[in-house]
C-alpha positions in Angstrom: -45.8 -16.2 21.9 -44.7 -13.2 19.6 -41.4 -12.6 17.1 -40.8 -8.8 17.3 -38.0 -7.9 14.5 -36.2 -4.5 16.6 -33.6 -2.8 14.2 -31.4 -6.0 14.1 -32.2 -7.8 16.4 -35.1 -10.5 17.5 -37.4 -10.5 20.3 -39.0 -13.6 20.9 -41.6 -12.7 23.7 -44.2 -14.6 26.1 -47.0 -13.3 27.8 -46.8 -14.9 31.0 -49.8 -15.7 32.8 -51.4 -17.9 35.9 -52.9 -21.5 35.7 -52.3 -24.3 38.3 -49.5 -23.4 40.2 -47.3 -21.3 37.1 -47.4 -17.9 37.5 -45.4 -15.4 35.4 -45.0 -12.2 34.1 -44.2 -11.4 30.5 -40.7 -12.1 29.3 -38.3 -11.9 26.3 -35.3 -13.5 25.0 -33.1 -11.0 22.2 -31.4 -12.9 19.8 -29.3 -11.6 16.5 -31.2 -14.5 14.3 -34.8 -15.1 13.8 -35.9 -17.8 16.3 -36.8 -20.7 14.1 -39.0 -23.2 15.8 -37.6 -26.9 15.7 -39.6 -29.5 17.7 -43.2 -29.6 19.4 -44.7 -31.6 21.9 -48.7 -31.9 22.6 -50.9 -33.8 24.9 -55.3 -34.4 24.4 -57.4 -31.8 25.6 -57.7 -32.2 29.0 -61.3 -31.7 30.5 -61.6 -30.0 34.2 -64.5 -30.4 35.8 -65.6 -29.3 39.2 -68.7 -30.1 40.7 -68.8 -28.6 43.4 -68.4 -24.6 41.9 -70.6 -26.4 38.9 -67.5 -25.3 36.0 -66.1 -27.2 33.5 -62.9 -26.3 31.9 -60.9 -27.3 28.9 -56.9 -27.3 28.7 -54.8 -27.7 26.0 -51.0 -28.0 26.2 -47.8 -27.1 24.1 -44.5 -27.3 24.5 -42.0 -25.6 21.8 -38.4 -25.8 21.3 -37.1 -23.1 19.3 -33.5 -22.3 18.3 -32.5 -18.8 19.2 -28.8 -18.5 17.7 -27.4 -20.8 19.0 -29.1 -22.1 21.9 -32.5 -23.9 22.8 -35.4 -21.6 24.2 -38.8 -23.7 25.6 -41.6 -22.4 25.7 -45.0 -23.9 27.7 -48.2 -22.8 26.5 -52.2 -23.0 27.8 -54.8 -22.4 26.1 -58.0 -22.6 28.4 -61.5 -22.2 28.2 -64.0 -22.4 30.5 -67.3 -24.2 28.9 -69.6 -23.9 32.0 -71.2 -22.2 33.7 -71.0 -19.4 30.6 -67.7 -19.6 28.3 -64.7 -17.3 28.7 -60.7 -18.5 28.2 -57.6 -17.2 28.0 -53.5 -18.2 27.0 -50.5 -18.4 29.8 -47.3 -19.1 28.5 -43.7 -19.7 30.2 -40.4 -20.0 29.5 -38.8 -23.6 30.4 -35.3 -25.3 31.0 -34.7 -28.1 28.7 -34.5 -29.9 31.6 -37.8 -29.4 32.9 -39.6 -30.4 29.3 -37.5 -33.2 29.0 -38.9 -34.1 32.7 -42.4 -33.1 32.3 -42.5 -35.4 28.7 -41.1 -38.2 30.2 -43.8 -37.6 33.1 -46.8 -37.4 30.6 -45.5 -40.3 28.4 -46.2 -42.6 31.6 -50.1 -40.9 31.8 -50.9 -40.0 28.4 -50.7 -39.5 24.8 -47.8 -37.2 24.1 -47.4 -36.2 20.5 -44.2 -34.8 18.8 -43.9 -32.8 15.7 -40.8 -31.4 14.0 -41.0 -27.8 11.7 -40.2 -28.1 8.3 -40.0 -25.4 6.9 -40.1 -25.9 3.1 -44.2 -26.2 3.3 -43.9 -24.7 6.5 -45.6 -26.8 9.0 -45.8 -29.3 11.3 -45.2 -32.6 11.0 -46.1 -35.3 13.2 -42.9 -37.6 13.9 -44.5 -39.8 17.0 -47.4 -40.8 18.6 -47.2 -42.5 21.8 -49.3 -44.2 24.5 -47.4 -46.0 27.1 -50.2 -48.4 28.8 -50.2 -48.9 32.5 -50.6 -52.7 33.1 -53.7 -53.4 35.2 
């Protein structure tokens, strides 16, 4: 994910990519303002192994909420690595409805840790708001 400043204008770009079953060229959103990011969601590493082709990958996720004048933009983002055999990785990232992250958080709040964070931009940083585990009873 990129902020271009053209002229007067803001380009707040994504460079696409393919991992599971995402796959998506690069794309932009132009707004008059700077996109300021607002909320963040993460989940644990999430480790990929497959025996049979003998590879172990590692995943982590993002999901960002940025306001672009005066809308919402989401943005999904991967980073992943494969560990063995040999290391290589890469970065996809998407553009989202607000729907779908509000659908895919609720999703992973039943499965896993989901953490949010919200910017603050006096330091500027993120801050972690909430950390939740919803346990499954057995």
């Amino acid at each position: 994910m990129e902020v271009y400043q053209a002229d007067k204008q803001f380009v707040l770009g994504v460079a696409g990519g393919e991992i599971y079953s995402l796959k998506s060229g690069p794309e932009a959103i132009i707004s008059v303002n700077r996109p300021v990011p607002t909320k963040m969601w993460t989940i644990p590493t999430i480790i990929d192994r497959n025996l049979h082709k003998g590879e172990e990958w590692r995943v982590t996720t993002e999901f960002r909420q940025f306001l672009c004048d005066d809308r919402k933009v989401y943005i999904l983002q991967f980073d992943y690595h494969r560990i063995k055999p040999g290391y290589c990785g890469g970065k996809a990232e998407f553009f989202l409805t607000e729907e779908d992250v509000n659908n895919k958080i609720e999703s992973l709040r039943k499965t896993s840790r989901v953490s949010e964070f919200t910017w603050d931009p006096t330091i500027p940083t993120w801050k972690e708001v909430q950390f939740i585990k919803y346990y499954r009873k057995v």
